[in-house]
C-alpha positions in Angstrom: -42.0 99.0 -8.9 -41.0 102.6 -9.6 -38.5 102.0 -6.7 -36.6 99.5 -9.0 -37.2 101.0 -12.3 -35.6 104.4 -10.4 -32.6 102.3 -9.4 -32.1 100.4 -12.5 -31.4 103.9 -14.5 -29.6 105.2 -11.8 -26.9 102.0 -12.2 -27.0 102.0 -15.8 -26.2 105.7 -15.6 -23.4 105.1 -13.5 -22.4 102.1 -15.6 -22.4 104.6 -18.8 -20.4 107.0 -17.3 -17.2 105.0 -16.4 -17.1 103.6 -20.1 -17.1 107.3 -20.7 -14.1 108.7 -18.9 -11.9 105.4 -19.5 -12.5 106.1 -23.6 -11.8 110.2 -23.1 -8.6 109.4 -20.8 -7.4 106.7 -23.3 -8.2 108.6 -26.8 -5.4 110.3 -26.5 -2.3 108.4 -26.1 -0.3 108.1 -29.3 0.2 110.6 -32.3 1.0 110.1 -35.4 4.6 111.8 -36.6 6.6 112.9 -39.4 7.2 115.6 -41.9 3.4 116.6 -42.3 2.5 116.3 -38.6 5.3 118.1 -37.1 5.4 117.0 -33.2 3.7 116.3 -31.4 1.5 115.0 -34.4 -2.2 114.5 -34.9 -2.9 112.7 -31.1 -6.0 111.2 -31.8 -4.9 107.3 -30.9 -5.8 105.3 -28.3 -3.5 102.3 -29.2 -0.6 101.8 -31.0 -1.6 99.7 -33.8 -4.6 102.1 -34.4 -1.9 104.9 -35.2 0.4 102.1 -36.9 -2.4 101.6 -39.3 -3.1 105.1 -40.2 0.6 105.2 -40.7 0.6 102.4 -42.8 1.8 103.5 -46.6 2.8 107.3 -45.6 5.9 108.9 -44.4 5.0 108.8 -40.9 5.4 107.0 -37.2 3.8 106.6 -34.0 5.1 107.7 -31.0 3.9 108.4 -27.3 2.0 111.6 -26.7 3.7 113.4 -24.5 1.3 115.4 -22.5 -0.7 112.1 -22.0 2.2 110.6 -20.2 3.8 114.2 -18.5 0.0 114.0 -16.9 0.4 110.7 -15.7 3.8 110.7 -14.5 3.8 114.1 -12.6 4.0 113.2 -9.3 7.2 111.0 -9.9 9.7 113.6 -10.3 
């Protein structure tokens, strides 16, 4: 029994963990642009119509995050 109930919160760690990294790798892919924000911006956004909506009614625009994608396309030069 303690076997299992060892196991169990072992899996569920590792379970909690990948959920993690995928959210801390993926916060960071848009910023929001313009006059106030300078550039890169405020890079806070995981998706595009998250940072569309905090642009919504402003003087601003989203636009990729460009040490999120230097990161990911490093090895392609």
């Amino acid at each position: 029994m303690k076997h299992r109930l060892l196991m169990a919160a072992a899996a569920a760690a590792i379970v909690a963990s990948f959920g993690a990294s995928t959210n801390a790798v993926a916060q960071d892919r848009y910023c929001l642009q313009g006059r106030i924000w300078g550039y890169p911006g405020n890079c806070q956004f995981a998706s595009y119509a998250q940072c569309m909506a905090t642009a919504s009614g402003t003087n601003a625009y989203c636009g990729g995050n460009p040490r999120y994608y230097a990161r990911r396309y490093r090895g392609y030069r």
